[in-house]
C-alpha positions as CSV (number, residue, x, y, z in Angstrom):
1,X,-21.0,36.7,-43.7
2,X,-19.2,37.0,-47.2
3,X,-16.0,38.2,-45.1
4,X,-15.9,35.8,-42.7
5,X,-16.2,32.7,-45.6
6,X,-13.7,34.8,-47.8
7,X,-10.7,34.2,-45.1
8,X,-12.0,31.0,-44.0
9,X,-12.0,28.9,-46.8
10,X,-8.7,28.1,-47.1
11,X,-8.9,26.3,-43.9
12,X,-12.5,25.0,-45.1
13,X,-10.4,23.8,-48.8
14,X,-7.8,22.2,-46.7
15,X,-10.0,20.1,-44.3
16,X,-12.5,18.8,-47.3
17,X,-8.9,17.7,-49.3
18,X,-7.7,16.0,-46.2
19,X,-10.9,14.4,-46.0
20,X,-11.0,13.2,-49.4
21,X,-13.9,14.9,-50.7
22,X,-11.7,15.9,-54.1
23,X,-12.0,12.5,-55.4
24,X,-14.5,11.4,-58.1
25,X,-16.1,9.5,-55.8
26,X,-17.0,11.9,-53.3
27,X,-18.0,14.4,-56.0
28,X,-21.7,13.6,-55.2
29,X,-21.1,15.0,-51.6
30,X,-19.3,17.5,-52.1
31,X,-22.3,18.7,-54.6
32,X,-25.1,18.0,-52.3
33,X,-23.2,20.2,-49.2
34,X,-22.8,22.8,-52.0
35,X,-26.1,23.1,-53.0
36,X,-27.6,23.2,-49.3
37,X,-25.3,25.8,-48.7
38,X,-26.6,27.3,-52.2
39,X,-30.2,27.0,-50.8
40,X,-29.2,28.5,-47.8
41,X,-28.0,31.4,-48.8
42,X,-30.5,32.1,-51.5
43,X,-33.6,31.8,-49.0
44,X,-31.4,34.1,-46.4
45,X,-30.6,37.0,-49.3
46,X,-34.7,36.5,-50.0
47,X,-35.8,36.8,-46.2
48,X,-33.6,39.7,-46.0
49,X,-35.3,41.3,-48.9
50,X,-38.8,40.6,-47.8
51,X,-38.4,41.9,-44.2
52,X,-37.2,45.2,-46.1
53,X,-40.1,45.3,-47.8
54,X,-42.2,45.6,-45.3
55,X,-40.8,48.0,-43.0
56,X,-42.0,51.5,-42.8
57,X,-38.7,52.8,-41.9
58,X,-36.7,51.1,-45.1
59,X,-39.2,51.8,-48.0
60,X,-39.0,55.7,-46.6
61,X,-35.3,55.6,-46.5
62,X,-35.1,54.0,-50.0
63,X,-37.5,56.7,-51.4
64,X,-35.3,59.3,-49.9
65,X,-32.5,58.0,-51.7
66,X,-33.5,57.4,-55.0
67,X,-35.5,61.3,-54.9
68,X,-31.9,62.4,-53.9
69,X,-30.1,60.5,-56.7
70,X,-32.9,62.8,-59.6
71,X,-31.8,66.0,-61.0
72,X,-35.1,67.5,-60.6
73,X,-35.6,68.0,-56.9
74,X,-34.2,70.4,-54.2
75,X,-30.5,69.0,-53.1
76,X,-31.0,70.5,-49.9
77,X,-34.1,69.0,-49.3
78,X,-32.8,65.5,-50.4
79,X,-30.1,66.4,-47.9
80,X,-32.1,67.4,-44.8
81,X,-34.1,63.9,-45.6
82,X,-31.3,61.7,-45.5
83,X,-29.6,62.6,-42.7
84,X,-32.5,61.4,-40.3
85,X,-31.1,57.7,-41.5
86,X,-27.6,56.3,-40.6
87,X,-26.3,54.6,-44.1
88,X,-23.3,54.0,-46.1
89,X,-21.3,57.1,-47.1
90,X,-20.7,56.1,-51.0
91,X,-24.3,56.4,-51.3
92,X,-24.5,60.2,-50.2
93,X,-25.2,62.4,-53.1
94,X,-22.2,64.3,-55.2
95,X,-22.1,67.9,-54.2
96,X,-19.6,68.9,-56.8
97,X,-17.7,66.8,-59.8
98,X,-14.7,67.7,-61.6
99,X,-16.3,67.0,-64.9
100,X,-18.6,69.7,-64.4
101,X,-16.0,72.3,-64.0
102,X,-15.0,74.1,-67.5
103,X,-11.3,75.1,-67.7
């Protein structure tokens, strides 16, 4: 959704200033259409939030994360765990670090 309004909105800009909403007067609509897409957004980012929340799935996934991201428990274990979800790479744990190496 963000991508999608990032390379729009200069087309969205350009139709609200040929329409005049950039004018003091129209100010007042320009904040109302704001603030119900505001609104919109808000409740959608909550719904999201909510319905991962309640899934099984998700809060065993996110548990499996975080007990890879801790020091104190078996990397392999971590490993085996979080392979059985599909997720974004950045998230995967480091294996090794340059600023761990002394030299």
């Amino acid at each position: 959704m963000w991508n999608i309004s990032y390379y729009t909105s200069p087309l969205i800009l350009t139709f609200l200033y040929r329409r005049g909403y950039f004018v003091a007067e129209s100010i007042t609509s320009l904040l109302k259409l704001s603030t119900g897409i505001g609104i919109f957004v808000a409740i959608s980012i909550c719904m999201r939030g909510f319905g991962r929340s309640q899934s099984r799935t998700y809060v065993k996934f996110s548990k499996a994360l975080e007990n890879s991201k801790t020091d104190n428990v078996n990397k392999e274990e971590a490993k085996r765990q979080l392979r059985m979800y599909d997720f974004d790479f950045k998230e995967w744990p480091v294996d090794f670090s340059v600023s761990e190496v002394d030299g």
